[in-house]
mmCIF file of the N, C-alpha and C atoms, coordinates in Angstrom:
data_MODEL
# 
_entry.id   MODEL 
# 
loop_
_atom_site.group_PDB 
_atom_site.id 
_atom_site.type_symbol 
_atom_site.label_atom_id 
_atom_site.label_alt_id 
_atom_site.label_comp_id 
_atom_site.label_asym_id 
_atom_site.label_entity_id 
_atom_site.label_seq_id 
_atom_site.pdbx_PDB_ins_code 
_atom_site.Cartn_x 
_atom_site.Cartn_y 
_atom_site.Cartn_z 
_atom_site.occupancy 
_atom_site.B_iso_or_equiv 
_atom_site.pdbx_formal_charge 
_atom_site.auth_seq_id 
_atom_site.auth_comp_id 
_atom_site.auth_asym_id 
_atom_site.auth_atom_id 
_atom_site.pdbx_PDB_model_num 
ATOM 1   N N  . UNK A 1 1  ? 0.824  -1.190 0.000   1.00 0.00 ? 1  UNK A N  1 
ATOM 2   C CA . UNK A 1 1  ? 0.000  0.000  0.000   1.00 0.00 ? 1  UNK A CA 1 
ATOM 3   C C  . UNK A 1 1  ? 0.872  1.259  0.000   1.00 0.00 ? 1  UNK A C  1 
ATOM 4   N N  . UNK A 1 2  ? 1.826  1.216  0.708   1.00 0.00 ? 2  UNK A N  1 
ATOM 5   C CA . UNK A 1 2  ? 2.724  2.169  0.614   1.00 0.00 ? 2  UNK A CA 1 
ATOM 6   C C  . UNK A 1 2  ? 3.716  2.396  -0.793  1.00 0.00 ? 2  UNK A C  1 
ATOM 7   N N  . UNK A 1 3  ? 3.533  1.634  -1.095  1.00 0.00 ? 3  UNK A N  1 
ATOM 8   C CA . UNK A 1 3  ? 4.853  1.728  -2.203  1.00 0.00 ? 3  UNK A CA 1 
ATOM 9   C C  . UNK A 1 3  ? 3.823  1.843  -3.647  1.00 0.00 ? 3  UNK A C  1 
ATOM 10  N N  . UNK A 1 4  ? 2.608  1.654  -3.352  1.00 0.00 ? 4  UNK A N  1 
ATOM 11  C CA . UNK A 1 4  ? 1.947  2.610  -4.521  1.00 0.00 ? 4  UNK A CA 1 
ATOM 12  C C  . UNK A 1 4  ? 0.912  4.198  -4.149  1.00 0.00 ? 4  UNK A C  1 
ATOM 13  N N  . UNK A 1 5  ? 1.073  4.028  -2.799  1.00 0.00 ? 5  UNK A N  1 
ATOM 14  C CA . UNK A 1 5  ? 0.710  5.564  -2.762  1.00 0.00 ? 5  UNK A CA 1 
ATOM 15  C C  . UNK A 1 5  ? 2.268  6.559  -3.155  1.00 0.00 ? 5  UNK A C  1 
ATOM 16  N N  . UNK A 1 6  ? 3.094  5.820  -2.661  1.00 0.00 ? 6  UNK A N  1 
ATOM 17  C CA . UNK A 1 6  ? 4.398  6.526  -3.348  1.00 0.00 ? 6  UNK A CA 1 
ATOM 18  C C  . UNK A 1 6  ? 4.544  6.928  -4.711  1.00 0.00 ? 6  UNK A C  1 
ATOM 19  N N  . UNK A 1 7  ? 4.416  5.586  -5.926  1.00 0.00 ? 7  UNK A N  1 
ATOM 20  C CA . UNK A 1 7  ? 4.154  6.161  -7.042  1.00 0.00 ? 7  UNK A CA 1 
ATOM 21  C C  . UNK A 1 7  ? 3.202  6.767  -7.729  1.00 0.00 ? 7  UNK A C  1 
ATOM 22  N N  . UNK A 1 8  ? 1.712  6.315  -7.128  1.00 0.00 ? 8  UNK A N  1 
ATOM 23  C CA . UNK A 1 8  ? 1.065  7.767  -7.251  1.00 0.00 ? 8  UNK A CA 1 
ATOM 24  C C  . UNK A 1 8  ? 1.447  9.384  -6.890  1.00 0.00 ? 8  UNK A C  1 
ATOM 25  N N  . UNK A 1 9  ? 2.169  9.442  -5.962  1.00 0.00 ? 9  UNK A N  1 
ATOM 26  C CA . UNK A 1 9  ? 2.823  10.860 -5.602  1.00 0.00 ? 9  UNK A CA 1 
ATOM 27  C C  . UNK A 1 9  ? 3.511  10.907 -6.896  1.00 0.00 ? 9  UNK A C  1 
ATOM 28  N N  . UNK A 1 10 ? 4.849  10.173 -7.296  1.00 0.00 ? 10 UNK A N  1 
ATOM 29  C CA . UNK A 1 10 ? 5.183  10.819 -8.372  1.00 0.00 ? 10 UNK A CA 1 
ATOM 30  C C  . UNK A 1 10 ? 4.865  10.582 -9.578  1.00 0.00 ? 10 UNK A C  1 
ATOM 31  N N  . UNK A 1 11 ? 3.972  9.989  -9.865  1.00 0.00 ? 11 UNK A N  1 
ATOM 32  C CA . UNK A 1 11 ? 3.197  10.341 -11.136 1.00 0.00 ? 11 UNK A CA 1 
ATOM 33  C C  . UNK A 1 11 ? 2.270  11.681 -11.459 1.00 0.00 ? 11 UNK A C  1 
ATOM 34  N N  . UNK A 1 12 ? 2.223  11.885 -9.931  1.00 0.00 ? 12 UNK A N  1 
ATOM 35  C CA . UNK A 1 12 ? 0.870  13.065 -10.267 1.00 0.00 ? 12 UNK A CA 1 
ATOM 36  C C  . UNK A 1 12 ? 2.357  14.441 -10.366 1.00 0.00 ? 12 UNK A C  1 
ATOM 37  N N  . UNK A 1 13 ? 3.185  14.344 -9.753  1.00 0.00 ? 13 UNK A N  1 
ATOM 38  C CA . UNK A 1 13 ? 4.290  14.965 -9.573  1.00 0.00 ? 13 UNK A CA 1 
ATOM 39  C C  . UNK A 1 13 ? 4.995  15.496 -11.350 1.00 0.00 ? 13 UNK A C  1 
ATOM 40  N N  . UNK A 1 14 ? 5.020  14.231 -11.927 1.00 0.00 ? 14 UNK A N  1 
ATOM 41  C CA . UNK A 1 14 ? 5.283  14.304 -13.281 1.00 0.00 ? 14 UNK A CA 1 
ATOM 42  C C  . UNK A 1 14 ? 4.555  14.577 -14.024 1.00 0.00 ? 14 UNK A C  1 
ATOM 43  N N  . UNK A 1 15 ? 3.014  14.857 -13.831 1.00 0.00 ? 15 UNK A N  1 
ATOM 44  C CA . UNK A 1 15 ? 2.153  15.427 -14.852 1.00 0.00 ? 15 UNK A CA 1 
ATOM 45  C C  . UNK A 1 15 ? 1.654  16.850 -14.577 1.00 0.00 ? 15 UNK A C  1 
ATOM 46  N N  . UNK A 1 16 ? 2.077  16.916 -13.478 1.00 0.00 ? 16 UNK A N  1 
ATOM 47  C CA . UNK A 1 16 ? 1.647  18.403 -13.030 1.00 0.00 ? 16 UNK A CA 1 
ATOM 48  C C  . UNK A 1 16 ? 2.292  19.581 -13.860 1.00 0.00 ? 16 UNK A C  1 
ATOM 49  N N  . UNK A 1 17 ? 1.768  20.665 -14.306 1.00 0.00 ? 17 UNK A N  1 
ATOM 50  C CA . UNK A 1 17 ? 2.262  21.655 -14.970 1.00 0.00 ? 17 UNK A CA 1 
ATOM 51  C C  . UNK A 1 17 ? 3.071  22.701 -13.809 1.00 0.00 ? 17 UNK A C  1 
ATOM 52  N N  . UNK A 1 18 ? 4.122  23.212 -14.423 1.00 0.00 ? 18 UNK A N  1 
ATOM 53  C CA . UNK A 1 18 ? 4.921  23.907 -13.814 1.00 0.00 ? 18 UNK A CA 1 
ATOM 54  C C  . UNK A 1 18 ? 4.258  25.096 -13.665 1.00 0.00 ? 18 UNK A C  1 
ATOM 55  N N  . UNK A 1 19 ? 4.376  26.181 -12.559 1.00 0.00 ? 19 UNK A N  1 
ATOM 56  C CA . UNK A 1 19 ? 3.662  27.665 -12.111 1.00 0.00 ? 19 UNK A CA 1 
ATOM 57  C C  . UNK A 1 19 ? 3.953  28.406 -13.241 1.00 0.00 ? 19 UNK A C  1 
ATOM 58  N N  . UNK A 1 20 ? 3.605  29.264 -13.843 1.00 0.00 ? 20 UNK A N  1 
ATOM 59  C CA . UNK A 1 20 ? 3.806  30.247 -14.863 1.00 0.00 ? 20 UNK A CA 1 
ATOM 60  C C  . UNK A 1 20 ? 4.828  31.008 -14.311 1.00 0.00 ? 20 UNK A C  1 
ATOM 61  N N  . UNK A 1 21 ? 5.444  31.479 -15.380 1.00 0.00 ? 21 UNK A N  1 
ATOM 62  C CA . UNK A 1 21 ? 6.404  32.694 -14.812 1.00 0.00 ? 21 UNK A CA 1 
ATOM 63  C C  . UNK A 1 21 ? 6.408  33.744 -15.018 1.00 0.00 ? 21 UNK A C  1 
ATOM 64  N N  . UNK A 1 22 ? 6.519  34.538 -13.311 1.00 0.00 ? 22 UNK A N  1 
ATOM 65  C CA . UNK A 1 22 ? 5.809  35.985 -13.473 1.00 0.00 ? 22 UNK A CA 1 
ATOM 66  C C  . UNK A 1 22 ? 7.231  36.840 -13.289 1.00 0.00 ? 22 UNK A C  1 
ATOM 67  N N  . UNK A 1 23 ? 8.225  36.540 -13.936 1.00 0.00 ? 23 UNK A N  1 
ATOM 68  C CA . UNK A 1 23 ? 9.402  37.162 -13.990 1.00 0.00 ? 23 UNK A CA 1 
ATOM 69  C C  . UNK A 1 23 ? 9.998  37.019 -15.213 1.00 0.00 ? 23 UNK A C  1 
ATOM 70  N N  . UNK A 1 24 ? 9.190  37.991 -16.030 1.00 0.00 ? 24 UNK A N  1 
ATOM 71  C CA . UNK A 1 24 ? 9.542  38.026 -17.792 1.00 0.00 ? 24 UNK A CA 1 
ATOM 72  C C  . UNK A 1 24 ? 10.224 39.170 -17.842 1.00 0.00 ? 24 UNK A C  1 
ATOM 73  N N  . UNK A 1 25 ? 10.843 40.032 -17.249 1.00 0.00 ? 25 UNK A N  1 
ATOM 74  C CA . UNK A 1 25 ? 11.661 40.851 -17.400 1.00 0.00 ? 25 UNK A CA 1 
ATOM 75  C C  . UNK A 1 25 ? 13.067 40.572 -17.954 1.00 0.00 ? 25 UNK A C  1 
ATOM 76  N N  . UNK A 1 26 ? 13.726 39.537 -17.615 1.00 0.00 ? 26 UNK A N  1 
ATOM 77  C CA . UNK A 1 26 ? 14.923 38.952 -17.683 1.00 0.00 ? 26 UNK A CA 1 
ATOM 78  C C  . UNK A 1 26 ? 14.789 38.234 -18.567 1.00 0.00 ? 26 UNK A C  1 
ATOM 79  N N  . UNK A 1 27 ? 14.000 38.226 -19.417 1.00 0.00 ? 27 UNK A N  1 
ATOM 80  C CA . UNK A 1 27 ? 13.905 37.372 -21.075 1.00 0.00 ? 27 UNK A CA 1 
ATOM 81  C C  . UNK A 1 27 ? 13.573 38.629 -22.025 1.00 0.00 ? 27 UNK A C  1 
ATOM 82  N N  . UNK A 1 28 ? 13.587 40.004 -21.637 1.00 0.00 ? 28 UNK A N  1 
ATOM 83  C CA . UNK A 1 28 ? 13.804 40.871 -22.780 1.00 0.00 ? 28 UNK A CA 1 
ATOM 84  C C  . UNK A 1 28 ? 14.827 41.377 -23.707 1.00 0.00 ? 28 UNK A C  1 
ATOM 85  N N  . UNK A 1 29 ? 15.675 41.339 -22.629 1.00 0.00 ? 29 UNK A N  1 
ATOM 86  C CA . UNK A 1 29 ? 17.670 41.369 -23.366 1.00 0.00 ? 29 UNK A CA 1 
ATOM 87  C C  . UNK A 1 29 ? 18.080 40.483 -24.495 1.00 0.00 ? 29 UNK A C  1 
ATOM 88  N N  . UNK A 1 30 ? 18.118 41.122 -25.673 1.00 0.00 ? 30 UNK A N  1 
ATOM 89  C CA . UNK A 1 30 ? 18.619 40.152 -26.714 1.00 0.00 ? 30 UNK A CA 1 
ATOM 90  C C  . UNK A 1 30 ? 20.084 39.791 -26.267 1.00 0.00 ? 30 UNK A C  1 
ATOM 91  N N  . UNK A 1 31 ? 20.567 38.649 -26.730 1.00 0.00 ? 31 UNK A N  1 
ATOM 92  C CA . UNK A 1 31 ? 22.141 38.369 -26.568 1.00 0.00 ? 31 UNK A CA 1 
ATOM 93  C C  . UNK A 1 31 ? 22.878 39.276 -26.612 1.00 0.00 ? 31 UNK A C  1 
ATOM 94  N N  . UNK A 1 32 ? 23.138 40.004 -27.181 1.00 0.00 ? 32 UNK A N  1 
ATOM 95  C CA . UNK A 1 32 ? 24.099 41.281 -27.858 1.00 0.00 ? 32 UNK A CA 1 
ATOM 96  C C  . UNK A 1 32 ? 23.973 42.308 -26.821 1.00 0.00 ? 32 UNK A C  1 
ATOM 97  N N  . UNK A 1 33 ? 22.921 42.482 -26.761 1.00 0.00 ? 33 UNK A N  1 
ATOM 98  C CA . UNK A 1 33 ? 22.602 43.726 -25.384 1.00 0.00 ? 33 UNK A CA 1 
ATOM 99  C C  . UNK A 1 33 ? 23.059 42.881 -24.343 1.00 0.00 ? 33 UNK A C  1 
ATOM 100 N N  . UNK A 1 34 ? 22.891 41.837 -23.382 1.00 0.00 ? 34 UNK A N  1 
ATOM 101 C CA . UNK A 1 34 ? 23.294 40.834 -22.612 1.00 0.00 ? 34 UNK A CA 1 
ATOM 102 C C  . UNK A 1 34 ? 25.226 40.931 -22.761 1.00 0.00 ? 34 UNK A C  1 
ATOM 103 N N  . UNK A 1 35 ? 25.498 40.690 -23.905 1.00 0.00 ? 35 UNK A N  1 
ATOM 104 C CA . UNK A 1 35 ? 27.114 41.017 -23.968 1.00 0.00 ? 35 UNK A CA 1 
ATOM 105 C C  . UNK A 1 35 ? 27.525 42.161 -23.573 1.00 0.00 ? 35 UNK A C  1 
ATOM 106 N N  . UNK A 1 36 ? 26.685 43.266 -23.953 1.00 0.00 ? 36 UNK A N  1 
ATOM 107 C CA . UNK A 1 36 ? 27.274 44.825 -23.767 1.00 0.00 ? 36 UNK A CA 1 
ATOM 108 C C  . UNK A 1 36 ? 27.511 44.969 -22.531 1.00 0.00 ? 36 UNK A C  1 
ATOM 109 N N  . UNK A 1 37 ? 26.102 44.639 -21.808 1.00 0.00 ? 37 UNK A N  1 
ATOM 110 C CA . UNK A 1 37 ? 26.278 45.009 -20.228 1.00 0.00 ? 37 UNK A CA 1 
ATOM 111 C C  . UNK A 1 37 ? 27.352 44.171 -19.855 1.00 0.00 ? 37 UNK A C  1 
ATOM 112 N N  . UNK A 1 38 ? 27.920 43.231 -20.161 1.00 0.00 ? 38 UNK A N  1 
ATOM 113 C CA . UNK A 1 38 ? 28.692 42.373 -19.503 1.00 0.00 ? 38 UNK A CA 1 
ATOM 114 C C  . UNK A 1 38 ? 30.079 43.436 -19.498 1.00 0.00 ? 38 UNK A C  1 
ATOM 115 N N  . UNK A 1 39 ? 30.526 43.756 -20.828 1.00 0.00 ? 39 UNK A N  1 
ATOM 116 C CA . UNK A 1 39 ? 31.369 44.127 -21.607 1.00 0.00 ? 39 UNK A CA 1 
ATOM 117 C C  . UNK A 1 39 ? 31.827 45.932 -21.067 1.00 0.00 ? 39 UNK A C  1 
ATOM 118 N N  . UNK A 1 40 ? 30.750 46.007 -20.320 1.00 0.00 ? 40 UNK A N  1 
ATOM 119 C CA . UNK A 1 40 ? 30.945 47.347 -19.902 1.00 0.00 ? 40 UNK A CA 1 
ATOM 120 C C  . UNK A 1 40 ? 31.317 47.486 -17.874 1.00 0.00 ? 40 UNK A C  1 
ATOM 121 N N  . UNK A 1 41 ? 30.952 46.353 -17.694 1.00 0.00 ? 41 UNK A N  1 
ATOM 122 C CA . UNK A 1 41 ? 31.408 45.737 -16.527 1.00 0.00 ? 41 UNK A CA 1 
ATOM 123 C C  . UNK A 1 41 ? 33.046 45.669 -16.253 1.00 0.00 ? 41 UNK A C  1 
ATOM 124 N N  . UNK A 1 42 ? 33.524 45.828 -14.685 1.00 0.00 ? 42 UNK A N  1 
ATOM 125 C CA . UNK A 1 42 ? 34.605 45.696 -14.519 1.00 0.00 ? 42 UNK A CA 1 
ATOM 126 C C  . UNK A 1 42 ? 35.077 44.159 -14.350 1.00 0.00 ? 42 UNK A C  1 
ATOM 127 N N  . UNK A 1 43 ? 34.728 43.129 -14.695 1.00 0.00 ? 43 UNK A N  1 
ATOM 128 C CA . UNK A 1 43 ? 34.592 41.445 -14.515 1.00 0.00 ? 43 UNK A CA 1 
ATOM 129 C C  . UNK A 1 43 ? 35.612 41.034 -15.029 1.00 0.00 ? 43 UNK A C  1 
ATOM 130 N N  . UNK A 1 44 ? 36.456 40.159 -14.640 1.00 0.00 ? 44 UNK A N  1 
ATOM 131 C CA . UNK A 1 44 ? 37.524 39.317 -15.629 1.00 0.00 ? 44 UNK A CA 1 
ATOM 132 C C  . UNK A 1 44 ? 37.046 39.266 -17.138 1.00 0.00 ? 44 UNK A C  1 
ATOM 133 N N  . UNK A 1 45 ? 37.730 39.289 -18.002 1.00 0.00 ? 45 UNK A N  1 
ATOM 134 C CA . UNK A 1 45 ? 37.403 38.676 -19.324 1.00 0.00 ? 45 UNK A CA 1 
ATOM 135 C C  . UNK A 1 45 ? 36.321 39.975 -20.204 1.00 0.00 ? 45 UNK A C  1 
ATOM 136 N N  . UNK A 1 46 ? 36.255 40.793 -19.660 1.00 0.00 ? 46 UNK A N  1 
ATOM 137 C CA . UNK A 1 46 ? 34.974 42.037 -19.958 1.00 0.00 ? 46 UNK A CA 1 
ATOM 138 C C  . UNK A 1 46 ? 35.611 42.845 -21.367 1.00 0.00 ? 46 UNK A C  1 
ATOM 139 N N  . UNK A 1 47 ? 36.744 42.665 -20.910 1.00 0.00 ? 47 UNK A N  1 
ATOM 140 C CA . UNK A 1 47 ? 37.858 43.004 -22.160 1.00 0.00 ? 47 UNK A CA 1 
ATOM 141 C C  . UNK A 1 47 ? 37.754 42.355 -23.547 1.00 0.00 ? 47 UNK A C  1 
ATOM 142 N N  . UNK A 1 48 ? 37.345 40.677 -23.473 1.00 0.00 ? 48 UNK A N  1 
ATOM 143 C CA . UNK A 1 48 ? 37.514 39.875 -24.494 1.00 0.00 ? 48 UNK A CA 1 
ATOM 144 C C  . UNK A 1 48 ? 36.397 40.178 -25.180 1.00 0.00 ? 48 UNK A C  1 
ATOM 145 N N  . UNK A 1 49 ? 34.775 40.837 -24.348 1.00 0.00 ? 49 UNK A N  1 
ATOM 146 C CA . UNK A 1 49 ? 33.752 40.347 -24.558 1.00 0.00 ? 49 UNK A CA 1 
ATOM 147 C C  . UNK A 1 49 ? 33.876 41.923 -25.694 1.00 0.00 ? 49 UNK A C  1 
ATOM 148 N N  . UNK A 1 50 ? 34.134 43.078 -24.884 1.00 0.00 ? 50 UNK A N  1 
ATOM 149 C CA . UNK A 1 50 ? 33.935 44.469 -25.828 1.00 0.00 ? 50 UNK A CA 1 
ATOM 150 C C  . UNK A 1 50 ? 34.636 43.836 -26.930 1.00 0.00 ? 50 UNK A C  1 
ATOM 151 N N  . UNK A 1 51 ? 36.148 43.141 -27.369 1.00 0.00 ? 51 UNK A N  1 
ATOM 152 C CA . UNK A 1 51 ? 36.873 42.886 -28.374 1.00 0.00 ? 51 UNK A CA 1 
ATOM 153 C C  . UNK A 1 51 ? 35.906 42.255 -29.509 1.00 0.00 ? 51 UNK A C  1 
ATOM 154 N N  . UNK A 1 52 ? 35.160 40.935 -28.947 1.00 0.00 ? 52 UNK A N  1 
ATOM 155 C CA . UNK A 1 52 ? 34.685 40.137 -29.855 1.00 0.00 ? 52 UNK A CA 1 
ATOM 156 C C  . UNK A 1 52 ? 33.013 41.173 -30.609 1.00 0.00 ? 52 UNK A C  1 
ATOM 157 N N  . UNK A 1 53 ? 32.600 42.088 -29.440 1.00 0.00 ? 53 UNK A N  1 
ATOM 158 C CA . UNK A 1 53 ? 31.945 42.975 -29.774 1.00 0.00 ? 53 UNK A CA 1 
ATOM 159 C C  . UNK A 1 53 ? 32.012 43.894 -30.959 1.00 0.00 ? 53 UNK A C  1 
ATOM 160 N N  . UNK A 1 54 ? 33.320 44.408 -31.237 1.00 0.00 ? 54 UNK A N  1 
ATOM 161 C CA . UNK A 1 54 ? 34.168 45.200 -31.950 1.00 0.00 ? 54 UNK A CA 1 
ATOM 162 C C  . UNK A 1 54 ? 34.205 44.683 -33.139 1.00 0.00 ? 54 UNK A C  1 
ATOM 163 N N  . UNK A 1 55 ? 34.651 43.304 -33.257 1.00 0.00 ? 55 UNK A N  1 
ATOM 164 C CA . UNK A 1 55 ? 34.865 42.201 -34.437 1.00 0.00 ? 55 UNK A CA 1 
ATOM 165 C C  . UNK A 1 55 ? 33.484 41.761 -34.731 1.00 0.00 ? 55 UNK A C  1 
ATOM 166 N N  . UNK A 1 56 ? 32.610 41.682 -34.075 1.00 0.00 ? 56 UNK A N  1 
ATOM 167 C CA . UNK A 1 56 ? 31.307 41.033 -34.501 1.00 0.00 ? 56 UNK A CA 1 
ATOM 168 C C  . UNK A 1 56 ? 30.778 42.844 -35.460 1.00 0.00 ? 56 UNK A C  1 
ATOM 169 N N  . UNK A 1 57 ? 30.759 43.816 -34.839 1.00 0.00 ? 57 UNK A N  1 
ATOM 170 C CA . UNK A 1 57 ? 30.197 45.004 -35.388 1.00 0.00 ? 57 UNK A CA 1 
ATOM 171 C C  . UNK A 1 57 ? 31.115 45.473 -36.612 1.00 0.00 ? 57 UNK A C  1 
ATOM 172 N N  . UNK A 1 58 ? 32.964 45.194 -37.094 1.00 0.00 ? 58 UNK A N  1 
ATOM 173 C CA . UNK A 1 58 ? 33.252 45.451 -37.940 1.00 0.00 ? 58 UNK A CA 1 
ATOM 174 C C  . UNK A 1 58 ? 33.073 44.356 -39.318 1.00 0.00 ? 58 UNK A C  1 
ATOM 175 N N  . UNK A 1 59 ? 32.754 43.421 -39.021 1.00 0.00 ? 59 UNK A N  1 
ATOM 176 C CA . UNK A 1 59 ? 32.773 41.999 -39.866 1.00 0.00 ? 59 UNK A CA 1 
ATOM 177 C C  . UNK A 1 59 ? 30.797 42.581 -40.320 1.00 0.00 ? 59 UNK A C  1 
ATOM 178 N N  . UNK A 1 60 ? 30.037 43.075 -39.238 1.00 0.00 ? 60 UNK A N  1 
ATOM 179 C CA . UNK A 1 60 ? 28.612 43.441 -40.251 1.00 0.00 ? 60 UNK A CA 1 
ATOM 180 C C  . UNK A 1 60 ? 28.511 44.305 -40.832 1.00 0.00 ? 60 UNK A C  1 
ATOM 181 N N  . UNK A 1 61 ? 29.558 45.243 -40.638 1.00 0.00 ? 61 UNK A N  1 
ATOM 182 C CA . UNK A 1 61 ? 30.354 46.352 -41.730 1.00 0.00 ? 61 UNK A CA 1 
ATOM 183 C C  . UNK A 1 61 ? 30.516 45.904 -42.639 1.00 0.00 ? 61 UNK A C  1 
ATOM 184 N N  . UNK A 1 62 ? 31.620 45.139 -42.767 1.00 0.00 ? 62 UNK A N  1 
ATOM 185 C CA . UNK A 1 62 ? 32.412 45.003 -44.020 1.00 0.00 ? 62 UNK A CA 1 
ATOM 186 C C  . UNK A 1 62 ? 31.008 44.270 -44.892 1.00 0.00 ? 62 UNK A C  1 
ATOM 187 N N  . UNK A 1 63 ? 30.456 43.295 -43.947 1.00 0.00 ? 63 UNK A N  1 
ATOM 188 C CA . UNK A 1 63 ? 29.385 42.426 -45.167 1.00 0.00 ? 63 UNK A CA 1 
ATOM 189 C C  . UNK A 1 63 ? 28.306 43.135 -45.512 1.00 0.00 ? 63 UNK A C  1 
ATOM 190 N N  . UNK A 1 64 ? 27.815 44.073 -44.996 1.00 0.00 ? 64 UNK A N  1 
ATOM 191 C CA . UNK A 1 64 ? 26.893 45.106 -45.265 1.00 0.00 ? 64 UNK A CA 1 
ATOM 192 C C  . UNK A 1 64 ? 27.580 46.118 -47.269 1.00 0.00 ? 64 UNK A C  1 
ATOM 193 N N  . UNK A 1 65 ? 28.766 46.086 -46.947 1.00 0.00 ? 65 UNK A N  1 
ATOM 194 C CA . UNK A 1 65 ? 29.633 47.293 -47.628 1.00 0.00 ? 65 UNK A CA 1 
ATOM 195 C C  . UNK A 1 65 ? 29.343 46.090 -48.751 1.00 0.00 ? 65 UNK A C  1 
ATOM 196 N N  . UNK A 1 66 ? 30.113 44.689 -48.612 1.00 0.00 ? 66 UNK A N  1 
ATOM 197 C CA . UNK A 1 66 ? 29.894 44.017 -50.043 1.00 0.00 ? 66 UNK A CA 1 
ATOM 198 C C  . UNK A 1 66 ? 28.728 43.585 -50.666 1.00 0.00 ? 66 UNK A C  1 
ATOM 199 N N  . UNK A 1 67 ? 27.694 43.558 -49.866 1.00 0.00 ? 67 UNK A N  1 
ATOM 200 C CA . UNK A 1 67 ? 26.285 43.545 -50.378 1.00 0.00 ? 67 UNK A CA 1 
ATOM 201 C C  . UNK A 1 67 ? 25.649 44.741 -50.493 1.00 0.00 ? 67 UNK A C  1 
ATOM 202 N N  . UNK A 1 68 ? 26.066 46.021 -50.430 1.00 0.00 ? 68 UNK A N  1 
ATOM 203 C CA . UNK A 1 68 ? 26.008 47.075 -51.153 1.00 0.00 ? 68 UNK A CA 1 
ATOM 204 C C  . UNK A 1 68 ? 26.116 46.632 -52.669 1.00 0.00 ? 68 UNK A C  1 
ATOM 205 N N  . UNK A 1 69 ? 27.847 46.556 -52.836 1.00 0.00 ? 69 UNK A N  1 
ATOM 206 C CA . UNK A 1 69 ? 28.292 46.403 -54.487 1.00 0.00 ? 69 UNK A CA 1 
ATOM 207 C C  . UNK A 1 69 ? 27.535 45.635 -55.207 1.00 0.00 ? 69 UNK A C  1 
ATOM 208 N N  . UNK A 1 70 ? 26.932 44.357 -54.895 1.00 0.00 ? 70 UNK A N  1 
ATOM 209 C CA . UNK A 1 70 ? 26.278 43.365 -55.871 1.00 0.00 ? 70 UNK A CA 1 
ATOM 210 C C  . UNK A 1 70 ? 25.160 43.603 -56.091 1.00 0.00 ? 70 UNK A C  1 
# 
C-alpha cells in the first residue's frame, strides 16, 4: 500500500504543470545587449567580450559594404 501511494505521488508529480512565470523581465535582453552590459562591466574577461563585440560590429560592416556592391 505504501509503495503505490508513493508512485502515485510521483506520477501526479510528473504530470503536473509547472507555475507560470511571473518574472519576464529577464527574457527581454537580446544576446548582444546581454554582452554589452557584460562588456561594460569591470569582470575578468569584460575586455575579451567588448573585443569580440568590436569584431562582430566590424565583420557586419564590411558584409553590409559588399552587399552594397552586388
Amino acid at each position: 500500500m505504501r509503495y503505490a501511494a508513493v508512485v502515485l505521488c510521483i506520477v501526479l508529480m510528473a504530470c503536473a504543470k509547472p507555475a507560470p512565470s511571473t518574472n519576464s523581465s529577464a527574457d527581454t535582453l537580446t544576446r548582444r545587449q546581454k554582452d554589452s552590459v557584460l562588456g561594460a562591466s569591470r569582470l575578468p574577461g569584460a575586455r575579451g567580450i567588448r573585443g569580440a563585440l568590436s569584431a562582430q560590429d566590424s565583420a557586419a560592416a564590411r558584409n553590409a559594404r559588399v552587399d552594397s556592391i552586388q
